[in-house]
KETI-99022 format. One record per atom (N, C-alpha, C, O): atom name; chain; residue number from 1; x, y, z. Coordinates in pm, 1 decimal, always signed. Example, Ala and Ser with C-alpha at 12.3 -4.5 7.8 and 13.67 -1.06 7.14 Angstrom:
<atoms>
+------+------+-----+----------+----------+----------+
! site ! unit ! pos !     east !    north !       up !
+------+------+-----+----------+----------+----------+
!    N !    A !   1 !  +1319.0 !   -569.0 !   +780.0 !
!   CA !    A !   1 !  +1230.0 !   -450.0 !   +780.0 !
!    C !    A !   1 !  +1320.0 !   -330.0 !   +780.0 !
!    O !    A !   1 !  +1423.6 !   -331.9 !   +846.5 !
!    N !    A !   2 !  +1285.0 !   -225.0 !   +708.0 !
!   CA !    A !   2 !  +1367.0 !   -106.0 !   +714.0 !
!    C !    A !   2 !  +1290.0 !     +3.0 !   +787.0 !
!    O !    A !   2 !  +1340.9 !   +113.8 !   +803.9 !
+------+------+-----+----------+----------+----------+
</atoms>
This chain:
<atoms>
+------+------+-----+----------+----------+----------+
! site ! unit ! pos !     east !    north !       up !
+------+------+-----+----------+----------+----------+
!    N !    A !   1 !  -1544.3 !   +416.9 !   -363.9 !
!   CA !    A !   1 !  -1495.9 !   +328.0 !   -466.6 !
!    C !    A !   1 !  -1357.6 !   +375.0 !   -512.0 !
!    O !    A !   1 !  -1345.3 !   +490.6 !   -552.3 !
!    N !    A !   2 !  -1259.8 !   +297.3 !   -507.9 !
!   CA !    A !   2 !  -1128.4 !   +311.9 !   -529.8 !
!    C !    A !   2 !  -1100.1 !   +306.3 !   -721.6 !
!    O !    A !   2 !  -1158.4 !   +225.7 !   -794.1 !
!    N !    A !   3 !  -1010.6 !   +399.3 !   -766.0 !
!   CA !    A !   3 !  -1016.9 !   +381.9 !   -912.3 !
!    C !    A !   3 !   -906.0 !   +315.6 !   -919.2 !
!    O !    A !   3 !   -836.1 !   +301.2 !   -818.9 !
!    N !    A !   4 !   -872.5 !   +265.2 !  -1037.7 !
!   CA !    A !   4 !   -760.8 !   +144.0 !  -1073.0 !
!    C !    A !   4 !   -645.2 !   +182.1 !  -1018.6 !
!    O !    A !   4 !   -598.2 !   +111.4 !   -929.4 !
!    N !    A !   5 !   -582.7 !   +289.2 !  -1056.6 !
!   CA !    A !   5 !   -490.2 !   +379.1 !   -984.5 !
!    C !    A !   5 !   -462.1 !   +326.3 !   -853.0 !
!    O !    A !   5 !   -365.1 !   +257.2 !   -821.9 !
!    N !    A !   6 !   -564.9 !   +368.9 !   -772.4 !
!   CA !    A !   6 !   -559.7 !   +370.8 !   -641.5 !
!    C !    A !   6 !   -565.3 !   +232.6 !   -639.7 !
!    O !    A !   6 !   -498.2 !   +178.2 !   -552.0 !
!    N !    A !   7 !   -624.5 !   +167.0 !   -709.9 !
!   CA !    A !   7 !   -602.9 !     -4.3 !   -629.5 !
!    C !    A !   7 !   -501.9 !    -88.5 !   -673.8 !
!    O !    A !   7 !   -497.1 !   -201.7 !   -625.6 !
!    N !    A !   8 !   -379.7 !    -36.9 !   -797.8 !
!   CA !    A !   8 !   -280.1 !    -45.1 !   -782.1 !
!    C !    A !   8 !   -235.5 !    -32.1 !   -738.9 !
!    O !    A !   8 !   -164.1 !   -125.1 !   -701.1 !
!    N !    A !   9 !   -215.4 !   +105.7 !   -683.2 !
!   CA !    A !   9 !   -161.4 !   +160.8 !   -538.1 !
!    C !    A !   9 !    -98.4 !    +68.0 !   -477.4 !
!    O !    A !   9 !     +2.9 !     -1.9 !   -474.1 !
!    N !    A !  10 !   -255.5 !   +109.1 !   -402.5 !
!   CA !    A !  10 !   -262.0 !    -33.1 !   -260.7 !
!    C !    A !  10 !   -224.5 !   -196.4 !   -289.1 !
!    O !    A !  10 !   -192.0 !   -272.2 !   -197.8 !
!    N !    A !  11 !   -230.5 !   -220.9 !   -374.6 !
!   CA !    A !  11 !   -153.3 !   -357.5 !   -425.9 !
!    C !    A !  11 !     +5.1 !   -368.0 !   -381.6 !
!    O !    A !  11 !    +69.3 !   -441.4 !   -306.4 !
!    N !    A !  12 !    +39.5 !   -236.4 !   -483.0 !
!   CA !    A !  12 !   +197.6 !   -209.6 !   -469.5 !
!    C !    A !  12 !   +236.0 !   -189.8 !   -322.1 !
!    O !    A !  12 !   +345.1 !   -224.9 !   -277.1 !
!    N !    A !  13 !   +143.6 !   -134.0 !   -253.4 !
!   CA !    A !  13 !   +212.7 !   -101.2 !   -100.1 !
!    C !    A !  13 !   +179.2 !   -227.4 !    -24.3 !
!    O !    A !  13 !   +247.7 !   -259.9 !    +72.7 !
!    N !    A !  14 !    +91.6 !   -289.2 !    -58.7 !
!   CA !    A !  14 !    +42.3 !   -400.5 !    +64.7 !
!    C !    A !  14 !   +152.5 !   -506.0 !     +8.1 !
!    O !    A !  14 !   +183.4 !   -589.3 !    +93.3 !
!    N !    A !  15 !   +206.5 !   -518.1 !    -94.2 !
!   CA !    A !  15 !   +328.7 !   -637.5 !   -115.8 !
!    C !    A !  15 !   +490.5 !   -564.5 !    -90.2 !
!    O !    A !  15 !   +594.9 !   -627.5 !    -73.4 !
!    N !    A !  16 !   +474.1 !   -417.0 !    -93.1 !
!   CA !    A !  16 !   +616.4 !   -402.2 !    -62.2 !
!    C !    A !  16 !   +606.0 !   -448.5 !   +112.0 !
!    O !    A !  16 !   +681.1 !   -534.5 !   +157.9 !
!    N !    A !  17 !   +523.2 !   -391.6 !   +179.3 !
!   CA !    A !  17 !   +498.6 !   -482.3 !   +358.9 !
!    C !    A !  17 !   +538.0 !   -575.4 !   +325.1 !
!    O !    A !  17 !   +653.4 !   -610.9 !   +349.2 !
!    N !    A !  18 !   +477.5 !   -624.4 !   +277.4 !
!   CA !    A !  18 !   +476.0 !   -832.2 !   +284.6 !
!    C !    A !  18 !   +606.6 !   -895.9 !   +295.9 !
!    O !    A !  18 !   +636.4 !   -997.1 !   +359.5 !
!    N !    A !  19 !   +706.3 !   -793.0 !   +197.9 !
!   CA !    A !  19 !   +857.3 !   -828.5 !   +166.7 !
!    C !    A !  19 !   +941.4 !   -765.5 !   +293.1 !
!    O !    A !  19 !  +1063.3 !   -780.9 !   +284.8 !
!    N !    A !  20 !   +890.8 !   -695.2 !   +411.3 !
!   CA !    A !  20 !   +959.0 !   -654.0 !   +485.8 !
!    C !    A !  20 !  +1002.3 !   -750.7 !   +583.5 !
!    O !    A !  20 !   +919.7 !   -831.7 !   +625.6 !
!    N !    A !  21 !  +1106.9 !   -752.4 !   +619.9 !
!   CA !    A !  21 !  +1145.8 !   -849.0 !   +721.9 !
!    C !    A !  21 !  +1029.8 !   -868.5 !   +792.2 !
!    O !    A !  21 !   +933.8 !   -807.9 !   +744.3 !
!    N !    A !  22 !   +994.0 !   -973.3 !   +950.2 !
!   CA !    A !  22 !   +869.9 !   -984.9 !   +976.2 !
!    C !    A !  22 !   +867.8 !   -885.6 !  +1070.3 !
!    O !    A !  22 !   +757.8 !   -839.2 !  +1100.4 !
!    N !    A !  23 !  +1005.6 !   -826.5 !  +1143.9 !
!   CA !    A !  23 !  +1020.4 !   -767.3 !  +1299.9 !
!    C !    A !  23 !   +980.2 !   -628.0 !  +1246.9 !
!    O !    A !  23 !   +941.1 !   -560.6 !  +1342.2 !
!    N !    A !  24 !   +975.5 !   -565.9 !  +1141.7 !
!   CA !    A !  24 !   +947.1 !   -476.0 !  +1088.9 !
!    C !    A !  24 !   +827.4 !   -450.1 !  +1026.2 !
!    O !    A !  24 !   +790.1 !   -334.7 !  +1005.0 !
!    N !    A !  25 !   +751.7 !   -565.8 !   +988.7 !
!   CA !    A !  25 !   +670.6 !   -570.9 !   +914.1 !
!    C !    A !  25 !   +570.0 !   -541.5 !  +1020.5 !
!    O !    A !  25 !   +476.7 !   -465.5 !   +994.6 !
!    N !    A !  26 !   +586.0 !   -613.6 !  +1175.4 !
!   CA !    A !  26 !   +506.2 !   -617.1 !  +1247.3 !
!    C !    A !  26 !   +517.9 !   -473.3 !  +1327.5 !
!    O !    A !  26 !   +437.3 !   -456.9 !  +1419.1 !
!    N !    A !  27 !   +592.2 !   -390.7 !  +1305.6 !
!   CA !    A !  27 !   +655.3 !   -223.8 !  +1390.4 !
!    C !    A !  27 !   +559.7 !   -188.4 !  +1280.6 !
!    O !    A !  27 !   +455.9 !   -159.8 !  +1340.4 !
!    N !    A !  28 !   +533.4 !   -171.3 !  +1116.1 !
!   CA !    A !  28 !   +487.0 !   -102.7 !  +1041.4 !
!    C !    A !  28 !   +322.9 !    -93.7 !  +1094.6 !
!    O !    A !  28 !   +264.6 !     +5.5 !  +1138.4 !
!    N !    A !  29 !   +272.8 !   -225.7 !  +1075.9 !
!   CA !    A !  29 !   +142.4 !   -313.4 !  +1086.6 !
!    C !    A !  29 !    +80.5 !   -239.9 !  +1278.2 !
!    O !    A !  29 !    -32.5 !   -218.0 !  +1321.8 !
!    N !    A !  30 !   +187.3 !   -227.6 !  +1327.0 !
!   CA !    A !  30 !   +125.7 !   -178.7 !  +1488.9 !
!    C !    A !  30 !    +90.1 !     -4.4 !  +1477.1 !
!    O !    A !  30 !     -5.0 !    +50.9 !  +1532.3 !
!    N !    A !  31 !   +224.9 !    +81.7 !  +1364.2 !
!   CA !    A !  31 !   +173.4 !   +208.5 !  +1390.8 !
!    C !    A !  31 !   +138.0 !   +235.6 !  +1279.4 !
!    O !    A !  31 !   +100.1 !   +352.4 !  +1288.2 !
!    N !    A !  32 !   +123.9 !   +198.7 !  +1165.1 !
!   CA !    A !  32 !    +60.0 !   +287.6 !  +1039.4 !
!    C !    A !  32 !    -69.8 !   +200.9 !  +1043.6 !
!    O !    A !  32 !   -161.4 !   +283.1 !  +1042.4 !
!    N !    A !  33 !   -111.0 !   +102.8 !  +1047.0 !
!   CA !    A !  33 !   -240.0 !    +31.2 !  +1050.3 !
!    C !    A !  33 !   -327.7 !    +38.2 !  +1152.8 !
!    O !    A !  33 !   -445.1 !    +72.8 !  +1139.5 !
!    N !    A !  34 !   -277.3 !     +7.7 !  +1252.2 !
!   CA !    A !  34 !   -357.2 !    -10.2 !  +1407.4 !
!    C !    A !  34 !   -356.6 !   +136.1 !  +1478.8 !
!    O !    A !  34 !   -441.8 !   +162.3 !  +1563.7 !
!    N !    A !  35 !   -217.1 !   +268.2 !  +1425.7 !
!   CA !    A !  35 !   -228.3 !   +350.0 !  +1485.7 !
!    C !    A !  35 !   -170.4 !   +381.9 !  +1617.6 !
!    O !    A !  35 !   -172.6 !   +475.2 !  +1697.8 !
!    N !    A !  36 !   -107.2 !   +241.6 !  +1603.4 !
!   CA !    A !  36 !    -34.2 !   +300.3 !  +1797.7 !
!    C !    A !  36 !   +124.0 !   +421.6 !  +1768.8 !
!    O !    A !  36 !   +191.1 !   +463.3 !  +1674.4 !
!    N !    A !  37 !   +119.4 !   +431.6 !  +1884.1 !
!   CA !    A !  37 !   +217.5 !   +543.2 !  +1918.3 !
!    C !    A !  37 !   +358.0 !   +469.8 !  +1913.5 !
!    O !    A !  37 !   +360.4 !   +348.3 !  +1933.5 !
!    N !    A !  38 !   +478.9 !   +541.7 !  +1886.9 !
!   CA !    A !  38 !   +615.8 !   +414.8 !  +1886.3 !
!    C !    A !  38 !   +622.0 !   +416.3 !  +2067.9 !
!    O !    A !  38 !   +716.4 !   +350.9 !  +2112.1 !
!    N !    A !  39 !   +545.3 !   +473.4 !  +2158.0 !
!   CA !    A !  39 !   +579.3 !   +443.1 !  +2265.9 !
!    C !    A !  39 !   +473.7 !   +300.3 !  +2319.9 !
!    O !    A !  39 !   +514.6 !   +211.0 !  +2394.1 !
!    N !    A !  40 !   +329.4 !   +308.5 !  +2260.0 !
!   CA !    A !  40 !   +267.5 !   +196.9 !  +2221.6 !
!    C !    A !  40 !   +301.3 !    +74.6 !  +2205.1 !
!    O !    A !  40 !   +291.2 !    -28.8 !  +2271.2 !
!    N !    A !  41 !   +347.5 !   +107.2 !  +2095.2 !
!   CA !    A !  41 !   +428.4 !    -54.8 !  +2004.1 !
!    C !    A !  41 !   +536.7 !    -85.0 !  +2059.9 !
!    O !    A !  41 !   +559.5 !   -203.3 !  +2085.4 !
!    N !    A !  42 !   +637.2 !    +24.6 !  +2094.9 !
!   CA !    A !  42 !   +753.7 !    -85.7 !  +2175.7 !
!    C !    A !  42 !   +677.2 !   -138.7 !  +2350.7 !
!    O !    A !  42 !   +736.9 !   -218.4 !  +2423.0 !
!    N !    A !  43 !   +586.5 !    -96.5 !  +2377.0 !
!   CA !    A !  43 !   +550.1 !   -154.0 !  +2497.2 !
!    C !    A !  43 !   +471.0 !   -266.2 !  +2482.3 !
!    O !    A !  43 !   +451.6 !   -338.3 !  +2580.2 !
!    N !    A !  44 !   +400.7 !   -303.6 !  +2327.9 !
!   CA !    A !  44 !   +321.7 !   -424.4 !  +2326.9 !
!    C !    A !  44 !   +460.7 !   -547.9 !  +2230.3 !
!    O !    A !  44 !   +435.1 !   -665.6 !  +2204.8 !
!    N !    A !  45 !   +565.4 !   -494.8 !  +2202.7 !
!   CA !    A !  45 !   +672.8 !   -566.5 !  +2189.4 !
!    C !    A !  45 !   +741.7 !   -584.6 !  +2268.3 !
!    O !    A !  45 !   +819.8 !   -668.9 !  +2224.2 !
!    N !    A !  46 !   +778.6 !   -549.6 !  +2404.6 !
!   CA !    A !  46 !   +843.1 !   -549.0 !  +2457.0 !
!    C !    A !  46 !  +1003.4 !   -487.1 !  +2415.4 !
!    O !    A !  46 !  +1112.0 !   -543.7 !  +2428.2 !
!    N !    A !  47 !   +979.9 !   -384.9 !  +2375.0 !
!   CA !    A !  47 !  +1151.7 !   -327.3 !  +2361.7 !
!    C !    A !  47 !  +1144.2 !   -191.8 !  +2387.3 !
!    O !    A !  47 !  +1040.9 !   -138.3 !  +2427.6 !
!    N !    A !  48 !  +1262.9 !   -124.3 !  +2363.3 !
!   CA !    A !  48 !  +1300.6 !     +6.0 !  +2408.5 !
!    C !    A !  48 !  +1275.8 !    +83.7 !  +2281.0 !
!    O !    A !  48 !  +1322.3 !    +81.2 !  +2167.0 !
!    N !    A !  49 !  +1191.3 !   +148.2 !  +2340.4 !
!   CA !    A !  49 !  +1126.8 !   +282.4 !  +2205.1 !
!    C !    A !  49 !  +1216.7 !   +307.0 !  +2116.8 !
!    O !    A !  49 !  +1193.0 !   +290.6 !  +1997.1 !
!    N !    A !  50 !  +1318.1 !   +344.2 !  +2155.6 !
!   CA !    A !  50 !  +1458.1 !   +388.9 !  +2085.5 !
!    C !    A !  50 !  +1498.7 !   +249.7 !  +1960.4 !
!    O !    A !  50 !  +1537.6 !   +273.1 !  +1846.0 !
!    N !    A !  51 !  +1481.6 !   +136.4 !  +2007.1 !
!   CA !    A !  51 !  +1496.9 !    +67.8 !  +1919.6 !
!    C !    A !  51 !  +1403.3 !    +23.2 !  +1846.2 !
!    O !    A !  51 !  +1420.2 !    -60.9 !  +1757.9 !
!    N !    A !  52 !  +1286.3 !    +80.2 !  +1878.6 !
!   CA !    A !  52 !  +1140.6 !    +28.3 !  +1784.0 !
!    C !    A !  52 !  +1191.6 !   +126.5 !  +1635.7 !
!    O !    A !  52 !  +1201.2 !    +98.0 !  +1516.3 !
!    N !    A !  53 !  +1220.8 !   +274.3 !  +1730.2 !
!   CA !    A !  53 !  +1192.1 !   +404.7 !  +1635.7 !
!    C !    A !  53 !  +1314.3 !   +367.1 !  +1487.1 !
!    O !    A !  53 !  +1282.7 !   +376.9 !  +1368.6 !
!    N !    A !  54 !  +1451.7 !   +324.7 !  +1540.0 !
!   CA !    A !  54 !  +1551.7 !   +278.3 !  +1431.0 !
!    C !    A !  54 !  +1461.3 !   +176.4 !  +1339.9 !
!    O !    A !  54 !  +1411.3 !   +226.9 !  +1239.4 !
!    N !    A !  55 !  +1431.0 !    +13.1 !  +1369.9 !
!   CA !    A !  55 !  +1335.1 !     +8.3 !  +1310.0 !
!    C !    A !  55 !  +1263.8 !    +12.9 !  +1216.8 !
!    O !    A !  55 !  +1266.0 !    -40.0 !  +1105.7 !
!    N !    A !  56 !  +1157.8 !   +121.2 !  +1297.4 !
!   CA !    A !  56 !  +1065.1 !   +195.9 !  +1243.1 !
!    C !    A !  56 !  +1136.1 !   +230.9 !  +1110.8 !
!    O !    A !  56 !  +1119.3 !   +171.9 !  +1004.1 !
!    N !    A !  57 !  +1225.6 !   +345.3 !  +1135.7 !
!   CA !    A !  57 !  +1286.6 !   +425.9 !  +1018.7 !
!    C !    A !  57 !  +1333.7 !   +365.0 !   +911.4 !
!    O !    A !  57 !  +1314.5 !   +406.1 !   +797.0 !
!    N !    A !  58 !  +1408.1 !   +247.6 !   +945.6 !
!   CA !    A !  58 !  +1484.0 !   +136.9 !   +840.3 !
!    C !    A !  58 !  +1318.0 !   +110.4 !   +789.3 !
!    O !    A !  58 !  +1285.3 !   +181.1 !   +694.0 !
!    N !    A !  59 !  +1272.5 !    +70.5 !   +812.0 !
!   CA !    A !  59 !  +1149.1 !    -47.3 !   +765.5 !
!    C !    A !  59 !  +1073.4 !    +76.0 !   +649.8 !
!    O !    A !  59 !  +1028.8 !    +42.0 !   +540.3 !
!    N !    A !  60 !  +1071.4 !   +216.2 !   +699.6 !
!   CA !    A !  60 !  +1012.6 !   +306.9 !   +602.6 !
!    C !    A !  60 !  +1092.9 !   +366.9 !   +474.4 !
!    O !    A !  60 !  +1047.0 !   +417.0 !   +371.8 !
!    N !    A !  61 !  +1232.5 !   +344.7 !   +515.4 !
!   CA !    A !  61 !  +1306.4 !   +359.8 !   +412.4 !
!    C !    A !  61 !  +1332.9 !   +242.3 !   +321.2 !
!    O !    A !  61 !  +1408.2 !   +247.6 !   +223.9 !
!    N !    A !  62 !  +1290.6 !   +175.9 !   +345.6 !
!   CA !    A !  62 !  +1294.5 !     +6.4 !   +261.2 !
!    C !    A !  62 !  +1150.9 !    +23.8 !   +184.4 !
!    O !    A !  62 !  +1131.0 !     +9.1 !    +63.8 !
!    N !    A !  63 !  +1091.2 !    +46.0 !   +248.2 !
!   CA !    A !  63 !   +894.5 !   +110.5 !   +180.1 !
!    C !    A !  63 !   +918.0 !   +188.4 !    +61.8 !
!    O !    A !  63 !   +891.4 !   +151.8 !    -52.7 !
!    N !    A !  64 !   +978.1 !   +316.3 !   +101.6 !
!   CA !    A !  64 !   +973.9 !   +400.7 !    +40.1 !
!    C !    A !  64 !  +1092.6 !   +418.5 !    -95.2 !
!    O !    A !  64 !  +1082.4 !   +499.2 !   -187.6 !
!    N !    A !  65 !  +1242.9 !   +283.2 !    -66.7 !
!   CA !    A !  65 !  +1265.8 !   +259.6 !   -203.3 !
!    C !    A !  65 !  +1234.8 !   +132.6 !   -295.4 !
!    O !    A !  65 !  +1283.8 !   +104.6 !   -404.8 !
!    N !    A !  66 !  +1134.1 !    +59.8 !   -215.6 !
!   CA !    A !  66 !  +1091.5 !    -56.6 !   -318.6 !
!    C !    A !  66 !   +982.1 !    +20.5 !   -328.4 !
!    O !    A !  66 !   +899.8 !    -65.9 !   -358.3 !
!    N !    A !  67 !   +910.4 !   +141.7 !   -323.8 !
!   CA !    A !  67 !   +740.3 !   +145.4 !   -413.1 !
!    C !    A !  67 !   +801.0 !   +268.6 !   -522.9 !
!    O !    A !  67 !   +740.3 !   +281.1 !   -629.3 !
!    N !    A !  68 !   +925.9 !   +362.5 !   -494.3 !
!   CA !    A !  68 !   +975.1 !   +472.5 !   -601.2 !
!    C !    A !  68 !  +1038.9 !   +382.0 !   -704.6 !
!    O !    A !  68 !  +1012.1 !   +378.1 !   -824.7 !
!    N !    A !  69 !  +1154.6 !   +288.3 !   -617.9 !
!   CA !    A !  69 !  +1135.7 !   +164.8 !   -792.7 !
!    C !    A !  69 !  +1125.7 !   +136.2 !   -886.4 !
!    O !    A !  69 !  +1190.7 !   +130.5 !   -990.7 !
!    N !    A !  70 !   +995.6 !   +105.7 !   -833.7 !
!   CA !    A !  70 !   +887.0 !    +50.9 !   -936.6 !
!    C !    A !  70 !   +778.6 !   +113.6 !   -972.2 !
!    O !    A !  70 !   +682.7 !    +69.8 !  -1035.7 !
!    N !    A !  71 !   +801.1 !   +242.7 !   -918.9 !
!   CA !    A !  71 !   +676.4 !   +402.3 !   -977.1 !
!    C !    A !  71 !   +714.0 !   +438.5 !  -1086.0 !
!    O !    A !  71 !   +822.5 !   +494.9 !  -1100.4 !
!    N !    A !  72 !   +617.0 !   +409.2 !  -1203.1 !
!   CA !    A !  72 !   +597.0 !   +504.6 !  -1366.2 !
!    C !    A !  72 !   +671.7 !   +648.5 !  -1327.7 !
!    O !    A !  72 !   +664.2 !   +728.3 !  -1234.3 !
!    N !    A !  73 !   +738.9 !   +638.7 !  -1436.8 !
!   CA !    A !  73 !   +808.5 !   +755.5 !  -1470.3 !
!    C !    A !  73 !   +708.3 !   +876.4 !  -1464.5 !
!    O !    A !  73 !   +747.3 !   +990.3 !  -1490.4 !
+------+------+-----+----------+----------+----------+
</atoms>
């Protein structure tokens, strides 16, 4: 059982995704959700790892300043 906290949390993180572009949203959704490898996901996207991994990185740094944001002091 998740306490309010935590299901704020997860509120706050499942809508900062939502706001991610979709090409990113869908790089996030393949390796933090499903677990694949970035050599994985760029092979079920069809692209070059190298450009999944940029990406990748942009899409976590966009995560990580829309949820600090809007994090209680």
């Amino acid at each position: 059982m998740l306490t309010e906290n935590q299901m704020c949390l997860r509120i706050d993180v499942e809508r900062a995704i939502r706001s991610l572009p979709e090409d990113e949203r869908v790089i996030v959704d393949l390796m933090m959700t499903q677990g694949l490898t970035a050599r994985e996901a760029a092979r079920a996207l069809g692209m070059p790892t190298m450009s999944l991994h940029y990406r990748y990185r942009r899409a976590v740094h966009r995560l990580r300043y829309r949820l600090c944001a809007h994090a209680p002091e």
